[in-house]
N, C-alpha and C positions, 0 to 999 in steps of 0.2 A: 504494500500500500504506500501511497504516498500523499501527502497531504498540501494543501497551502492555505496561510495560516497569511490572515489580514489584521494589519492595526490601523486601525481608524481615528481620524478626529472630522465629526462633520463639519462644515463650513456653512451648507445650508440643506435646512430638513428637509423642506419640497424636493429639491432637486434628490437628495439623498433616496428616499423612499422613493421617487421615481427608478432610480437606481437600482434598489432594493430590488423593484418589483419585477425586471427584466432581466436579471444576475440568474435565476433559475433554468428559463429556457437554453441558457448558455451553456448549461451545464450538462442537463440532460444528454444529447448525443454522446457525452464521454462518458458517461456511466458515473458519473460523479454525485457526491451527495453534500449534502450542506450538513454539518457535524455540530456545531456550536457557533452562538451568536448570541455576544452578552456587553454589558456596558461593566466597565473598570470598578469594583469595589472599592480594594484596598492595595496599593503598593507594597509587597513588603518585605523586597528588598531590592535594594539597588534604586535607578528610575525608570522612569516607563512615562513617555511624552504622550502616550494616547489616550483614549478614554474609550474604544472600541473595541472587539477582537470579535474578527468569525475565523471556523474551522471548514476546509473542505477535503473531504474525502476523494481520493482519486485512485483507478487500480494499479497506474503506471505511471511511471516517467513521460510516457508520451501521450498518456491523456492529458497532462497537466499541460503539458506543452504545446496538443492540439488544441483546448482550450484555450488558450491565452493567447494563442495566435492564430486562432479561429477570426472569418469575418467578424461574425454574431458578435463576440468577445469587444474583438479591435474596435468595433463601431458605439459601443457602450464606454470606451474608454476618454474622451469630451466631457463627456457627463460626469464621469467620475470627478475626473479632475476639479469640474467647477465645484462639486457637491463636496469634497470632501478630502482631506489631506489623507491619503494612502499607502501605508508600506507592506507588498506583497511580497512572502518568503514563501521558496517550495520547500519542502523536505521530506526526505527518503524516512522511513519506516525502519526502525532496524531488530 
């Protein structure tokens, strides 16, 4: 499995939740699943600049990669930017 793993800070919620709401169909074709989606509690240790984090589930290295460099994907990612500061990591399952 392999996952990618977002930290989020919105910038603006309309546009966000538009976002939100289109991030699914993208996924679908890769056989991918949305894992976790929750807002930042508590720090507690080190820091952590965001106040976001989703989890997605992927079966392989090249899902994750035909996702993200998918049209569907690329065409969602304007929107992103406006809505929302985003730092997206993959990682491998071990």
């Amino acid at each position: 499995m392999n996952y990618v793993i977002g930290h989020i800070t919105v910038k603006d919620p309309a546009k966000w939740a538009e976002y939100r709401a289109q991030v699914p169909a993208t996924l679908a074709p890769w056989q991918a699943e949305l894992v976790f989606r929750g807002e930042r509690l508590a720090v507690l240790g080190g820091t952590h600049a965001h106040s976001d984090t989703v989890v997605i589930r992927f079966p392989n290295a090249e899902a994750v990669d035909g996702w993200f460099n998918s049209a569907a994907y690329q065409a969602l990612i304007p929107l992103r930017l406006a809505a929302a500061d985003v730092d997206l990591i993959s990682y491998a399952a071990g």
